[in-house]
PAFI-666858 format. One line per 10 residues: for each residue y, z, x of N, C-alpha, C, O. Coordinates in Angstrom, 3 decimals, decimal comma. Layout:
N
Y Z X Y Z X Y Z X Y Z X  ...
END
This chain:
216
64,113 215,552 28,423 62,777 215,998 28,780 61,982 214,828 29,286 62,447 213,708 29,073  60,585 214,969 30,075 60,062 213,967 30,670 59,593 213,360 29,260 60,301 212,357 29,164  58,854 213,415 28,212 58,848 212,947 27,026 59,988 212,006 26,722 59,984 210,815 27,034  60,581 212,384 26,338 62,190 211,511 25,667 62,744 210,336 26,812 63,643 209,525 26,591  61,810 210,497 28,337 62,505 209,269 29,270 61,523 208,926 29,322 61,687 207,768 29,705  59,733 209,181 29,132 58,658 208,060 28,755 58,957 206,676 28,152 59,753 206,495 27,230  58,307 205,807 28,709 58,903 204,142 28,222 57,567 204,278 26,818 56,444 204,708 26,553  58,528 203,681 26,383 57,786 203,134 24,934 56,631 201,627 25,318 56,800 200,483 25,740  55,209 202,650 24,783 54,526 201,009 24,442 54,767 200,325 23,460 54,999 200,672 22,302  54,689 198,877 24,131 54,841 197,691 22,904 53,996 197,994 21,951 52,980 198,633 22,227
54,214 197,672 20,932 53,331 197,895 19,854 52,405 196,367 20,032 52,930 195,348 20,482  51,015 196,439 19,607 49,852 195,823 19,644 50,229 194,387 18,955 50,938 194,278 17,955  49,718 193,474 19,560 50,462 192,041 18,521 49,276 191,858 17,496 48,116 192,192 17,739  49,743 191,243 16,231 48,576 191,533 15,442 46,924 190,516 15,782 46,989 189,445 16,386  46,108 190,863 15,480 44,934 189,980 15,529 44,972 188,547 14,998 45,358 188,129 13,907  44,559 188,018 15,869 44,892 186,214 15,001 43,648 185,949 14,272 42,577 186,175 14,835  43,680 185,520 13,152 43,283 185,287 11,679 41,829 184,137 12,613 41,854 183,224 13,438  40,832 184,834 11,914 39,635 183,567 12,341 39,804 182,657 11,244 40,102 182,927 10,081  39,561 181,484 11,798 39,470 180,213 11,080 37,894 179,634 11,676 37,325 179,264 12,702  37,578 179,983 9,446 35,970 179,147 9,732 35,983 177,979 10,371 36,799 177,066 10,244
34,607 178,069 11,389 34,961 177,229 12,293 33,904 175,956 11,465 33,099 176,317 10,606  34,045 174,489 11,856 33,326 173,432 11,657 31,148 173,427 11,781 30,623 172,946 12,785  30,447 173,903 10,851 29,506 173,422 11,556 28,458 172,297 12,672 28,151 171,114 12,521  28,207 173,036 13,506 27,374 171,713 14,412 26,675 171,114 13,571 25,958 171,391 12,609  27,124 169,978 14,283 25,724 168,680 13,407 24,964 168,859 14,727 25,155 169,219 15,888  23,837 168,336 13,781 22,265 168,560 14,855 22,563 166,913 15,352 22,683 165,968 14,572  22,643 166,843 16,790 22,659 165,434 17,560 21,651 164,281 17,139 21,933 163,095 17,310  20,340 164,750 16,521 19,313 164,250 16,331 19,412 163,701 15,054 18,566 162,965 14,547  20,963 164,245 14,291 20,541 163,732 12,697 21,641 162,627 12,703 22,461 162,630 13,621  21,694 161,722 11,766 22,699 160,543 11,778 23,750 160,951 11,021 23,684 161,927 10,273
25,031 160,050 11,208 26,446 160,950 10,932 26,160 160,241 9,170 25,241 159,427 9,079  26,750 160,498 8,212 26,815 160,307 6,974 27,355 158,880 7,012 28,177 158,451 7,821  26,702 158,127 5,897 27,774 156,540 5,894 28,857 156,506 4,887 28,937 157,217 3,886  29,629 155,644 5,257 30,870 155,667 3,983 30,594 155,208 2,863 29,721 154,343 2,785  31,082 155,541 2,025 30,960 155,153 0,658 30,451 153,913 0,549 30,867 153,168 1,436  29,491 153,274 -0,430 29,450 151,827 -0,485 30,346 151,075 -1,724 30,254 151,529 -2,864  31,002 150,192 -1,512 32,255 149,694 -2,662 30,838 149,451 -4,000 29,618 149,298 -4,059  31,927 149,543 -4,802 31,234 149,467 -6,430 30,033 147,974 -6,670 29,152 147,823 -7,517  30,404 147,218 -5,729 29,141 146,239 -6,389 27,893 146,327 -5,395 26,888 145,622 -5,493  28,117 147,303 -4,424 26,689 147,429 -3,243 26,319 148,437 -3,839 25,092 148,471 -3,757
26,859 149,654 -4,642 26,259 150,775 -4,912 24,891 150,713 -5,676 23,821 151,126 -5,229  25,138 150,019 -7,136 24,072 150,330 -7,599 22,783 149,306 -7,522 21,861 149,267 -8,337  22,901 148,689 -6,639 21,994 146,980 -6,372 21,956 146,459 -5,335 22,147 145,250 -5,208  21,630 147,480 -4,082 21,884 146,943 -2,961 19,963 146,342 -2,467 19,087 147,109 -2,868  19,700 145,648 -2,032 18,570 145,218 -1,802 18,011 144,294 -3,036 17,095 143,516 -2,773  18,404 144,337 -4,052 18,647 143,096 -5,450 19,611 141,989 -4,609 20,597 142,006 -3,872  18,381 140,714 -5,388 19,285 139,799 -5,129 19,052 138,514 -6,481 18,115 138,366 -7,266  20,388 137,707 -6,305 19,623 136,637 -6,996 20,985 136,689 -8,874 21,179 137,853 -9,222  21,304 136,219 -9,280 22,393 136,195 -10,049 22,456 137,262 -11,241 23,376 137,933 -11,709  20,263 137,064 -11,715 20,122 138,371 -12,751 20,464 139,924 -12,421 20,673 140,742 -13,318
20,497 140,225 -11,117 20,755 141,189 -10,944 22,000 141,608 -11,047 22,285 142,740 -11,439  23,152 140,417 -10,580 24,106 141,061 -10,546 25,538 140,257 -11,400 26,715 140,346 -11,052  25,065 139,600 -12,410 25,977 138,802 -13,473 25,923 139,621 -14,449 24,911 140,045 -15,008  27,367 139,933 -14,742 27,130 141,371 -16,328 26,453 139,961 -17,619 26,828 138,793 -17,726  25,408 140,698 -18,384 25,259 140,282 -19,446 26,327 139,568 -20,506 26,239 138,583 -21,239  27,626 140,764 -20,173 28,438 139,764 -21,607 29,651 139,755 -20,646 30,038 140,678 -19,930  30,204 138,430 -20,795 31,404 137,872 -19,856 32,658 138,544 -19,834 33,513 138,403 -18,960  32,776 139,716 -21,424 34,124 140,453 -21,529 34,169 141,728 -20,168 35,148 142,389 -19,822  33,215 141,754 -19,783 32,720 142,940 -18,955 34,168 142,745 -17,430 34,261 141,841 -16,601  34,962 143,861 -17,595 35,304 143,273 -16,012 34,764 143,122 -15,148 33,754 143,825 -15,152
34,923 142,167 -13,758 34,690 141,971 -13,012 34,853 143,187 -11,715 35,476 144,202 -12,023  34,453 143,111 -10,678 34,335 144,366 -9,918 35,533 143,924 -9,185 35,723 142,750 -8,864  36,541 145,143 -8,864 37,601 144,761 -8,226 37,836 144,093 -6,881 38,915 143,832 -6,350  36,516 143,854 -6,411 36,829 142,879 -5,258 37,157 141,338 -5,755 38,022 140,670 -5,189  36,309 140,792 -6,975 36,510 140,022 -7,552 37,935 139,795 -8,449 38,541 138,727 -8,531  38,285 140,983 -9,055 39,571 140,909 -9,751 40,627 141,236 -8,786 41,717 141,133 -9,349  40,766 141,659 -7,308 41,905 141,343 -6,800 41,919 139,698 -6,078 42,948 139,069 -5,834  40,590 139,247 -5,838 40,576 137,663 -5,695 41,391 136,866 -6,500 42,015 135,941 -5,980  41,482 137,116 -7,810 41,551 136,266 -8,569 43,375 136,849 -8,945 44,063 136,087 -9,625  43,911 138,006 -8,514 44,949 138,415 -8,641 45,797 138,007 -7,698 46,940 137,641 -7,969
45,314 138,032 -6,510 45,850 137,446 -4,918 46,188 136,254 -5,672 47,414 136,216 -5,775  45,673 135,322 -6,210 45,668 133,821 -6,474 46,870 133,723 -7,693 47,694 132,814 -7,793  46,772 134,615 -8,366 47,573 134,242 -9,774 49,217 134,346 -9,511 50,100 133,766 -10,142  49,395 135,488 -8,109 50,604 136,025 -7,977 51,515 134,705 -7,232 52,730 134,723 -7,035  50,541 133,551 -6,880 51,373 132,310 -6,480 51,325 131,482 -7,966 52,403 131,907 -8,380  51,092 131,060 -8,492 51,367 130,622 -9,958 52,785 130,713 -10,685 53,472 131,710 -10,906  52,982 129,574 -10,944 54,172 129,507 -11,519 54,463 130,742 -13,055 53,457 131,013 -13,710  55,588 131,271 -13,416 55,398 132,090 -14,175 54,678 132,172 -15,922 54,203 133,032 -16,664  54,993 130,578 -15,950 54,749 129,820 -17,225 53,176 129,467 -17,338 52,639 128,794 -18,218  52,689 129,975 -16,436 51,029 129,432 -16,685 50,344 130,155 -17,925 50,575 131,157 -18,603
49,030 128,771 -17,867 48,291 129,070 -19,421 47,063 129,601 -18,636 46,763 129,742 -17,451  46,485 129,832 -19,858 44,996 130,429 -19,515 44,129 128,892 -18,657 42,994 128,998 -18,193  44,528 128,241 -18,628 43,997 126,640 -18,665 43,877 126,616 -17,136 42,814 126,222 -16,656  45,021 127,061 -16,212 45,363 127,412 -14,804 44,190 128,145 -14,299 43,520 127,679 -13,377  43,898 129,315 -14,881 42,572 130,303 -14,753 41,597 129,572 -14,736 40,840 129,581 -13,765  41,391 128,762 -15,818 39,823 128,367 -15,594 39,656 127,202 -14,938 38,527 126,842 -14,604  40,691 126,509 -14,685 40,826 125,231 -13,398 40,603 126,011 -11,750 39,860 125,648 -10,837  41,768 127,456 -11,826 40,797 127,700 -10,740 39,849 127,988 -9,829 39,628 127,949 -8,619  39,019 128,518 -11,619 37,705 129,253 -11,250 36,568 127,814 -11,044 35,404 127,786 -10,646  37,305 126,931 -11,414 36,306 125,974 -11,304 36,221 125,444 -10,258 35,125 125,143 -9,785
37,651 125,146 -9,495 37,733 124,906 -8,168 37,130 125,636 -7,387 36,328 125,026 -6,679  37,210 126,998 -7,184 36,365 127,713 -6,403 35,077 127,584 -6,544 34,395 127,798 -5,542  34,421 127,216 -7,771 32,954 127,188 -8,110 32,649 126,134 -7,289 31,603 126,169 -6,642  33,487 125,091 -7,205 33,294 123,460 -6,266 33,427 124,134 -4,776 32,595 123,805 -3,931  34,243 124,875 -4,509 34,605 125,171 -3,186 33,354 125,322 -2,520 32,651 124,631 -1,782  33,311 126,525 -3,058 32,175 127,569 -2,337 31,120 126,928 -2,303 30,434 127,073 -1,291  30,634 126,021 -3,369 29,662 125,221 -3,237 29,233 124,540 -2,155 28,205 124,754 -1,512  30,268 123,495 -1,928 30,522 122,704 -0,559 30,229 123,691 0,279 29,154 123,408 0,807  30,615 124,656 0,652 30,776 125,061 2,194 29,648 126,011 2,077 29,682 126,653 3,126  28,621 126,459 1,318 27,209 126,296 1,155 26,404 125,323 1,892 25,919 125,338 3,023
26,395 124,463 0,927 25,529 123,317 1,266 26,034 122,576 3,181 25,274 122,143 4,047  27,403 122,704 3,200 27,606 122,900 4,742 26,879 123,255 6,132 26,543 122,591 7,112  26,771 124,909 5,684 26,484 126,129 6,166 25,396 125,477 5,975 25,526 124,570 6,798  24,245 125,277 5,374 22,773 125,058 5,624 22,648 123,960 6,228 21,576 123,738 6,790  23,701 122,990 6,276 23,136 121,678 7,248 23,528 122,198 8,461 22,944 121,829 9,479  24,278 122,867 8,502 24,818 123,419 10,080 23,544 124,533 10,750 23,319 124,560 11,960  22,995 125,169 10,026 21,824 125,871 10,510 20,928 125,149 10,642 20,530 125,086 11,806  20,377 124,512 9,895 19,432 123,201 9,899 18,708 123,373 11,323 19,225 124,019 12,234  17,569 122,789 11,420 17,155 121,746 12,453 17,069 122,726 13,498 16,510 122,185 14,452  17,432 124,193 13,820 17,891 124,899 14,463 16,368 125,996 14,655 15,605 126,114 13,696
16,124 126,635 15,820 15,043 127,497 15,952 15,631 129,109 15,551 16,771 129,568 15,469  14,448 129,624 15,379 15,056 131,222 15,175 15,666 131,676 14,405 15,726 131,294 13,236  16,336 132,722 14,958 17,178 133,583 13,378 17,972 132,553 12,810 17,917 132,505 11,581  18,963 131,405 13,579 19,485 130,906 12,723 19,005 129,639 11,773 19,486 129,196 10,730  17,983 129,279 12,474 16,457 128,446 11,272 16,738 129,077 9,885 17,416 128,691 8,932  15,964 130,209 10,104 15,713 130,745 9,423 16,651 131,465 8,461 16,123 131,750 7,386  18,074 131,864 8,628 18,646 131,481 8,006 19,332 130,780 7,158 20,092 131,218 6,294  18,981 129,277 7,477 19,225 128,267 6,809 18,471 128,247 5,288 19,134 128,406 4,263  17,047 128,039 5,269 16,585 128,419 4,724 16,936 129,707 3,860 17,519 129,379 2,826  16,743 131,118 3,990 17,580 131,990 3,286 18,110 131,898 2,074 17,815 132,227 0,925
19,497 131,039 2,980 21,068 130,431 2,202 20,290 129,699 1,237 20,131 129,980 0,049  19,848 128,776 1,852 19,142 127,310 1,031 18,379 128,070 0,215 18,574 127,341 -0,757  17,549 129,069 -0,296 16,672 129,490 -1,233 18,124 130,146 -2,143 18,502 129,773 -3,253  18,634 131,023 -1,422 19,986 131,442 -2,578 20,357 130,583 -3,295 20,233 130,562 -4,520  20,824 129,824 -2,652 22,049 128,429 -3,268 20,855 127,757 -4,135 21,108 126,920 -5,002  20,041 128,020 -3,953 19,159 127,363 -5,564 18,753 127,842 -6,292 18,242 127,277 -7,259  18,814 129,187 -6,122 18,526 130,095 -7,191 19,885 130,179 -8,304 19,886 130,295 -9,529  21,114 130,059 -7,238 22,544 129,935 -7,893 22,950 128,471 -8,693 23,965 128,157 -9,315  21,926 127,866 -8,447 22,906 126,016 -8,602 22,984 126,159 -10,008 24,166 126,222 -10,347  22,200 126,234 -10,963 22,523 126,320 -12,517 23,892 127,295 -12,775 24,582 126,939 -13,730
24,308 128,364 -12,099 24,998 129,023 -12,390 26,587 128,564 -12,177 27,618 128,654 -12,843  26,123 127,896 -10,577 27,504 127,681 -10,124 27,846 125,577 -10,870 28,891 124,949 -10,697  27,036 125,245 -11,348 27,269 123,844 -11,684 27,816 124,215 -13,498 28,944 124,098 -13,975  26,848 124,563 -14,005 27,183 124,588 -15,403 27,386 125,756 -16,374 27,592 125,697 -17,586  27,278 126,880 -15,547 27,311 128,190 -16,675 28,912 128,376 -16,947 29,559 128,262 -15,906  29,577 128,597 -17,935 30,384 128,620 -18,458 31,153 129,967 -18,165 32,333 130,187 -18,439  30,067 131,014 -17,422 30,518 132,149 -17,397 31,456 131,921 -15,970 31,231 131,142 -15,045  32,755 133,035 -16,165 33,997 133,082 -15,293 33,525 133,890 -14,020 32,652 134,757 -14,031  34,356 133,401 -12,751 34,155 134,147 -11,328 32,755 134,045 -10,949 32,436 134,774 -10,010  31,591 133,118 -11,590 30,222 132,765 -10,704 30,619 132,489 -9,148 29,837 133,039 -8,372
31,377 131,958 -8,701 31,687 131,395 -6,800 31,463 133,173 -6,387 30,617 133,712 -5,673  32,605 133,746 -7,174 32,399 135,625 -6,152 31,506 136,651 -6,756 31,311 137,776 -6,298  31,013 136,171 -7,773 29,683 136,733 -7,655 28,232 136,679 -6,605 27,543 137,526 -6,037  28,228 134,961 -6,737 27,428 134,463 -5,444 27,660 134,930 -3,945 26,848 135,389 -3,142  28,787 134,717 -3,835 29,227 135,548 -2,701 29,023 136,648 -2,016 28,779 136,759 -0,815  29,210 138,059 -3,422 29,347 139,083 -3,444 27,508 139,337 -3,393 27,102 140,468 -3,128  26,624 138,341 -3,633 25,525 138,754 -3,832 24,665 138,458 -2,559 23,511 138,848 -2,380  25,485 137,638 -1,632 25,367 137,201 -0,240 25,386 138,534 0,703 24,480 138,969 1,413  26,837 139,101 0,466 27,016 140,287 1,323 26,249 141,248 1,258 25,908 141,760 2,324  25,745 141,787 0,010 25,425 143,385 -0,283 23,767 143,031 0,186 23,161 144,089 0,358
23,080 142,060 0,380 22,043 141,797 1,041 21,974 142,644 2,587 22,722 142,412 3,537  20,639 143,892 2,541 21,279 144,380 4,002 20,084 143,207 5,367 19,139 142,437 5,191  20,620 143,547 6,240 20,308 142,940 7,263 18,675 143,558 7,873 18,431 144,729 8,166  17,784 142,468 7,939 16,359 143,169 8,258 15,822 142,123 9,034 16,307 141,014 9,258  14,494 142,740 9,512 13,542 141,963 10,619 12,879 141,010 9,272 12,718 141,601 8,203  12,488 139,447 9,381 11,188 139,015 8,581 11,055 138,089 9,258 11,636 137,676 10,262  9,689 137,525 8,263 8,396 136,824 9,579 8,546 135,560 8,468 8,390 135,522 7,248  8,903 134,595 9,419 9,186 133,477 8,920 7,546 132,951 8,023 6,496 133,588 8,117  7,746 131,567 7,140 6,388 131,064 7,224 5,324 130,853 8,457 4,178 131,301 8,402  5,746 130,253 9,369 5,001 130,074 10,512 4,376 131,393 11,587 3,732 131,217 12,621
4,732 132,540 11,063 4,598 133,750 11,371 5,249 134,295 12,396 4,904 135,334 12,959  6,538 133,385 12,771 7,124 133,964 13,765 7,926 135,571 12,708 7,996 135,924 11,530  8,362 136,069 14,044 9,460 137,615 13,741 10,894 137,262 13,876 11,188 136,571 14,851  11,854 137,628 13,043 13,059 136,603 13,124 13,812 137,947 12,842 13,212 138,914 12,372  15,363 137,981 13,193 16,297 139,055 12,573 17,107 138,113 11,335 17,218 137,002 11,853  17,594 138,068 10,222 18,534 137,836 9,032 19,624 139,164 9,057 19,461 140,360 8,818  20,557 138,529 9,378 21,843 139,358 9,070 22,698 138,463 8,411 23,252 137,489 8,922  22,819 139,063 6,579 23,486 137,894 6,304 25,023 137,833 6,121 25,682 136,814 5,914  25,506 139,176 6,241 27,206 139,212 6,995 27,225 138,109 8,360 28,367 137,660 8,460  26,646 137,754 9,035 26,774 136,448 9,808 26,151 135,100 8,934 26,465 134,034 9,463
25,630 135,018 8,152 25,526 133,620 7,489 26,763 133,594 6,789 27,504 132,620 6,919  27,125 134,722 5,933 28,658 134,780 5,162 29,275 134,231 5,753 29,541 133,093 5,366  29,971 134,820 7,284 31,010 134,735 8,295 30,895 133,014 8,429 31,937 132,359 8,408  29,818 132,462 8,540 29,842 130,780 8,980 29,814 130,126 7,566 30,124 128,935 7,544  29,506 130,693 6,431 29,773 130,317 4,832 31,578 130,061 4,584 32,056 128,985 4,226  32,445 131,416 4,892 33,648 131,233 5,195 34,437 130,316 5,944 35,368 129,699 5,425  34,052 130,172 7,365 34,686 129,523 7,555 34,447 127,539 7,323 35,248 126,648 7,605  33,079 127,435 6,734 33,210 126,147 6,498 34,385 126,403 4,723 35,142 125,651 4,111  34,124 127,226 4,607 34,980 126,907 3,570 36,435 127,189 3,357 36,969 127,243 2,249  36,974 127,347 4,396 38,224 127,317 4,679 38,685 125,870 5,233 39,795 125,426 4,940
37,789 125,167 6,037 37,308 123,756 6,142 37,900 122,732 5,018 38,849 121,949 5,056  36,742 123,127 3,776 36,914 122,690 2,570 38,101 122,686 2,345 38,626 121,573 2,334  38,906 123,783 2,105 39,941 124,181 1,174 41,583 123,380 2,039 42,676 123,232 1,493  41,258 123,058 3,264 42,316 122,670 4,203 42,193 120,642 3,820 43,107 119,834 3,649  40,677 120,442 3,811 40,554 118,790 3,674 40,593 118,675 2,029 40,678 117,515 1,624  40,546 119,667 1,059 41,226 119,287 -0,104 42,731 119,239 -0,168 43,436 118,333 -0,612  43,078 120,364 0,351 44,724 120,346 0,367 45,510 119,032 0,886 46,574 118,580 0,463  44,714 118,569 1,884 45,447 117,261 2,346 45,114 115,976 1,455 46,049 115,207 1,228  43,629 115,635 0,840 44,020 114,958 -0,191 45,044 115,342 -1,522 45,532 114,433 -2,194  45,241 116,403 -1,745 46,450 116,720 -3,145 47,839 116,524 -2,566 48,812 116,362 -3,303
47,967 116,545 -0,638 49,396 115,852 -0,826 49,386 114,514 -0,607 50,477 114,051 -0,274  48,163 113,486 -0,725 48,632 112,261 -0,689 48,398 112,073 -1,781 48,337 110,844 -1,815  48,150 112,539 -3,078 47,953 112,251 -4,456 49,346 111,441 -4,962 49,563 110,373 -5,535  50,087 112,434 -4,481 51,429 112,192 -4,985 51,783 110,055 -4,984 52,034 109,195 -5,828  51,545 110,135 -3,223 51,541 108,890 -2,936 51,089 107,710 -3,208 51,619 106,599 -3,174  49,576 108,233 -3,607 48,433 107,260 -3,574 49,205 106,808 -5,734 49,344 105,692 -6,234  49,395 107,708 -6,157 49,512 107,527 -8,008 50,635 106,156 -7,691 50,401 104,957 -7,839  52,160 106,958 -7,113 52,716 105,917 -7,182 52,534 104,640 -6,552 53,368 103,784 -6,844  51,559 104,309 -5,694 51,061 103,119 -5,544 50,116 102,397 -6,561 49,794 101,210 -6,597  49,791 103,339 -7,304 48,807 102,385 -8,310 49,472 102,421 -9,060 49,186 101,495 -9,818
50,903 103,332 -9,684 51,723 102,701 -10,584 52,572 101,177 -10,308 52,753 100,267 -11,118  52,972 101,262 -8,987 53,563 99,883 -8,764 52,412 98,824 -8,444 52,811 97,704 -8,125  51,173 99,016 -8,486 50,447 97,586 -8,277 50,029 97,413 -9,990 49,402 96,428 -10,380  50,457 98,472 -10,880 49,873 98,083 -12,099 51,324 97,373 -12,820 51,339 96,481 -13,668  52,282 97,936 -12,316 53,783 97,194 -12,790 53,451 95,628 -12,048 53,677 94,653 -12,764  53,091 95,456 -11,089 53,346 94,177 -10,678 52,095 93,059 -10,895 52,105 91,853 -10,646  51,158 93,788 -11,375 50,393 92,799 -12,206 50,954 92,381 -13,549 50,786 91,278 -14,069  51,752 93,562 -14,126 52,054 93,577 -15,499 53,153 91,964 -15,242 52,924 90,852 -15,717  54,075 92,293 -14,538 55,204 91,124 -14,368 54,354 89,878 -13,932 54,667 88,749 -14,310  53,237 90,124 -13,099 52,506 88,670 -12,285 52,555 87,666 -13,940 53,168 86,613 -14,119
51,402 88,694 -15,306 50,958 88,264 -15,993 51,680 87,532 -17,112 51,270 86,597 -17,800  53,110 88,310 -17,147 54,193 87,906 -18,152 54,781 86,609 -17,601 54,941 85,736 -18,455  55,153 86,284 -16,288 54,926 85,102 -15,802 54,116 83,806 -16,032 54,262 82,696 -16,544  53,486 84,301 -15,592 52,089 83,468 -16,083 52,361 82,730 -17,627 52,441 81,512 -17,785  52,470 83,647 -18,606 52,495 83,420 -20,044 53,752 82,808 -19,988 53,707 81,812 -20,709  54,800 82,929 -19,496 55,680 82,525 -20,066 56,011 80,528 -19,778 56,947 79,969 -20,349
END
């Protein structure tokens, strides 16, 4: 029959599944910022050591600080004492110091934002010097540090009333590299240590023999 030689319609393909779509952001609004790491979160615009030195020294340190100090330990011989730790927290306390006081002679003398940066640094680094010379408490160098960065970047009007920009992720950046400086012209005095000892052991042997001479 004409029925039974009618072609068959395809059957309908099914409807494709809506997928909620993304809301528009309004162009006019700013995109969200990323997370801020654990020591900018709760003290960002604080500055200065009270703000951000825990009260009691058992307190951990914030993990930017404790993988510093982990990076460092994983070259250490396996046999080390606690004695290693606090030699190298002390070294760093010397380090960072130096390439401070660097960093402000290098801005020095200089007009504008980077004047005025000098200064800045130079008011930090004295607010820090008791801390980083004699406080007993551990990881003061990356605290100071850490209290450098989380500082955000703003317009201010110098004494003289000029308008200046401070961004101090660029005083950091020239803090670093004098102190990589540091850490390269110490390294080269510790390999002539070696040299320089056994020369004062043999000029102290050969006084010793000059003198037994002598006496005899």
């Amino acid at each position: 029959s004409l029925l039974a030689r009618a072609p068959v319609a395809p059957a309908p393909a099914p409807a494709a599944k809506r997928t909620a779509s993304a809301p528009k952001r309004d162009p006019m609004t700013p995109p969200e910022e990323p997370p801020l790491p654990d020591f900018l979160r709760d003290a960002r615009g604080e500055s200065g050591p009270e703000s951000i030195l825990p009260k009691d020294d058992t307190v951990p340190p914030p993990s930017a600080v404790a993988q510093m100090c982990a990076d460092a330990a994983r070259s250490w011989p396996g046999d080390s004492t606690p004695f290693r730790m606090s030699n190298f927290d002390l070294l760093q306390r010397a380090i960072v110091r130096e390439a401070a006081v660097r960093t402000v002679r290098e801005l020095q003398g200089t007009e504008g934002d980077r004047g005025h940066a000098a200064r800045w640094l130079g008011a930090r680094l004295e607010e820090w010097a008791t801390h980083l010379d004699t406080a007993p408490r551990r990881h003061v160098a990356s605290y100071f540090l850490l209290d450098l960065m989380r500082q955000p970047a703003s317009m201010q009007v110098t004494p003289e009333g000029a308008l200046v920009f401070l961004d101090p992720s660029d005083v950091v950046d020239a803090l670093y590299a004098h102190k990589a400086r540091v850490v390269d012209e110490w390294a080269a005095v510790m390999d002539r240590t070696a040299e320089e000892h056994e020369e004062l052991v043999k000029g102290d042997l050969e006084q010793q023999l000059q003198h037994n001479v002598n006496t005899e």
